[in-house]
PLY file of the C-alpha trace (Angstrom):
ply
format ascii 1.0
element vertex 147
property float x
property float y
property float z
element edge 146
property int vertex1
property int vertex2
end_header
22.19 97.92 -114.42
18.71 96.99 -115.42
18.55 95.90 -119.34
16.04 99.01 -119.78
18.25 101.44 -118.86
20.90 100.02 -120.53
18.78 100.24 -124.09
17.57 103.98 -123.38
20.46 105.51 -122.16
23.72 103.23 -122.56
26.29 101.79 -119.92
27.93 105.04 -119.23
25.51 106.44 -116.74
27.05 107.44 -113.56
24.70 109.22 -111.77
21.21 110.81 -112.03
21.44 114.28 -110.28
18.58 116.69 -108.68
18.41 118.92 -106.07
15.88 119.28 -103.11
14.57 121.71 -100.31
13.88 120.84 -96.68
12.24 123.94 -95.16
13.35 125.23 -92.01
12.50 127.87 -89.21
12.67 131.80 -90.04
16.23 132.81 -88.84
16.97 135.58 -86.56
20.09 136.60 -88.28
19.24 138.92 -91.39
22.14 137.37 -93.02
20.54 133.63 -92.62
17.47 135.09 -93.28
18.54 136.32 -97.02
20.92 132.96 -97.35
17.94 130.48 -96.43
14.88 132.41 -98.35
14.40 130.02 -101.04
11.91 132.28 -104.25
11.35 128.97 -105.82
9.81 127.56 -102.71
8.32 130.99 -101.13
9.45 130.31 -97.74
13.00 129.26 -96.05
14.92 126.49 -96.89
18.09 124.02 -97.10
19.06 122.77 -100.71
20.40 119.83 -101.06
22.24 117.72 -104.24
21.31 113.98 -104.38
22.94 111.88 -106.78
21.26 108.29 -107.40
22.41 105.17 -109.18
20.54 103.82 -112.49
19.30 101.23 -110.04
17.91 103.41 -107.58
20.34 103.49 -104.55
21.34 107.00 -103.27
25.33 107.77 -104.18
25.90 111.00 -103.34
24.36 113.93 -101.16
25.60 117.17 -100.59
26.22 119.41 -97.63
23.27 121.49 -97.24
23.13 125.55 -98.89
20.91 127.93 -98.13
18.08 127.91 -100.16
18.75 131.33 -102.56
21.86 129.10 -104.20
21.39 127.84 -107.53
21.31 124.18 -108.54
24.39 124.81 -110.40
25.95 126.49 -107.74
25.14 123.23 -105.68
26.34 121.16 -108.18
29.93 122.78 -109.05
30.48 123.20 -105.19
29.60 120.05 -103.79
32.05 117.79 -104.97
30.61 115.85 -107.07
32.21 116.77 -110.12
35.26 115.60 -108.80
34.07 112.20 -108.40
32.92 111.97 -112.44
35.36 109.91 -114.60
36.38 110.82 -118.41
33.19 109.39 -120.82
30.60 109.51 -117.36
27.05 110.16 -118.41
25.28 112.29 -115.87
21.22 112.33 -116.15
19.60 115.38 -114.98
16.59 117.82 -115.15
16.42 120.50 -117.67
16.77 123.51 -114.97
20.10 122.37 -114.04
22.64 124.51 -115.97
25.24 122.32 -115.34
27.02 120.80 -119.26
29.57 123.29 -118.54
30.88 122.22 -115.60
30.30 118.45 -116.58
32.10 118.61 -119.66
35.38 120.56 -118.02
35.77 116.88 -116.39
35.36 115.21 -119.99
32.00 113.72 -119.03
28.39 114.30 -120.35
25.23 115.19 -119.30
21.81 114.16 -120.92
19.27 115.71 -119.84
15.01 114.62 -119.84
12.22 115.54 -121.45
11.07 119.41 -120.35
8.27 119.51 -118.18
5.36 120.03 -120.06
6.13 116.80 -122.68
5.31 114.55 -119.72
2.32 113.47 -117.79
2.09 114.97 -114.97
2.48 111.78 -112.04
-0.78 111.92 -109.32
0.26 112.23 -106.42
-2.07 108.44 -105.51
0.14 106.85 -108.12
3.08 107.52 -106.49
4.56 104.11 -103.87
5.92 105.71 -100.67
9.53 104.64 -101.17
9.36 107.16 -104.30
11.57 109.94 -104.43
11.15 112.76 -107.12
14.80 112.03 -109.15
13.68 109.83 -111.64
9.98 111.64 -111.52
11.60 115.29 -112.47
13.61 113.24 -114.96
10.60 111.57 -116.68
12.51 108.50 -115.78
10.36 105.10 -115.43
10.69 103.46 -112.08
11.01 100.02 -113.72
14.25 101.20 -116.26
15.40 102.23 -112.65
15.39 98.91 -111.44
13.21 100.14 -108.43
9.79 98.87 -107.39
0 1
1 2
2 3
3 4
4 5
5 6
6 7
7 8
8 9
9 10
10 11
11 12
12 13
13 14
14 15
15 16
16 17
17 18
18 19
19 20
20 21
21 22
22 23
23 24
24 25
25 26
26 27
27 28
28 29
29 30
30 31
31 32
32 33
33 34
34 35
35 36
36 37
37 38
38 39
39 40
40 41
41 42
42 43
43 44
44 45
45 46
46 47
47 48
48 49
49 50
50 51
51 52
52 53
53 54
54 55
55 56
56 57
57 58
58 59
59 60
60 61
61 62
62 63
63 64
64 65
65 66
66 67
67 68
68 69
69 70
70 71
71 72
72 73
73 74
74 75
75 76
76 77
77 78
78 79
79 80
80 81
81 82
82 83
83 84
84 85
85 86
86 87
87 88
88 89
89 90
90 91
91 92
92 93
93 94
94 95
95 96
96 97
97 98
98 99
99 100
100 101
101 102
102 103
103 104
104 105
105 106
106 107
107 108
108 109
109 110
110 111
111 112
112 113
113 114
114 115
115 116
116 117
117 118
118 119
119 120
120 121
121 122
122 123
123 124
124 125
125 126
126 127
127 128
128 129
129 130
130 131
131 132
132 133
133 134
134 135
135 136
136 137
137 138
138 139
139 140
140 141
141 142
142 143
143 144
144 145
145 146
C-alpha cells in the first residue's frame, strides 16, 4: 500500500466502493422498461458496484441491476459485504447510504469530502486509464499508487 495512503487513511482499508451506469437500449418489456430507467442518468441503464484496491487494481464488480436500484441496494445485494473482515475500512462517496450495512459485519466506512469542498477535475486533466472511484472520492491518484 502506497506510504500516502497509509498516512491519510491507515492500513485497514479494504476497498474503495462506487457504483456506475452503462446505458443500454429502450426495452420492449414495460417491466424492463421501469427496472432499467435510471432518474439520475435520464435515460436507461445497468448499475454496476466496483470495488478497487488502495493501489488501484479492480477487486470486486457486481452483477449488473437495473438502473432505478439504489447504490445501497447494490451494495447490500451484491456480495460484497460478505467478503469484509471484522476492523475493514471501506472508502466511499457520500451518496452511498451504506454504514449500516458495513457496520452489521463489524467493519467501517469513511467516507470523502462532499462534492462541493472539492475542485471540480477537467475533464483534459484527466489520463485515459482514469476511472471516476478515487475522482468521486476526492482521492489523489498518487496516494492511490496509480499513474
Amino acid at each position: 500500500m502506497p506510504h500516502q495512503f497509509v498516512e491519510a487513511f491507515g492500513s485497514r482499508v479494504a476497498v474503495i466502493v462506487d457504483c456506475f451506469e452503462i446505458c443500454i437500449e429502450r426495452a420492449s418489456n414495460l417491466k424492463a422498461r421501469v427496472q432499467t430507467f435510471s432518474h439520475y442518468k435520464h435515460q436507461h441503464t445497468l448499475k454496476y458496484l466496483i470495488g478497487i484496491t488502495p493501489r488501484g487494481s479492480i477487486s470486486f464488480i457486481s452483477q449488473g441491476w437495473g438502473g432505478c436500484v439504489s447504490d445501497k441496494h447494490v451494495t447490500e445485494n451484491s456480495g460484497l459485504l460478505n467478503k469484509l473482515l471484522p476492523g475493514d475500512l471501506v472508502l466511499a462517496d457520500n451518496g452511498f447510504n451504506i454504514r449500516d450495512s458495513v457496520e452489521l459485519v463489524c467493519a467501517e466506512v469513511k467516507y470523502g469530502p462532499s462534492p462541493t469542498s472539492v475542485e471540480p477535475t477537467k475533464s483534459k486533466d484527466l489520463k485515459p486509464r482514469e476511472n471516476s472511484v478515487p475522482l468521486v472520492l476526492g482521492v489523489p491518484w498518487s496516494l492511490l499508487g496509480v499513474g
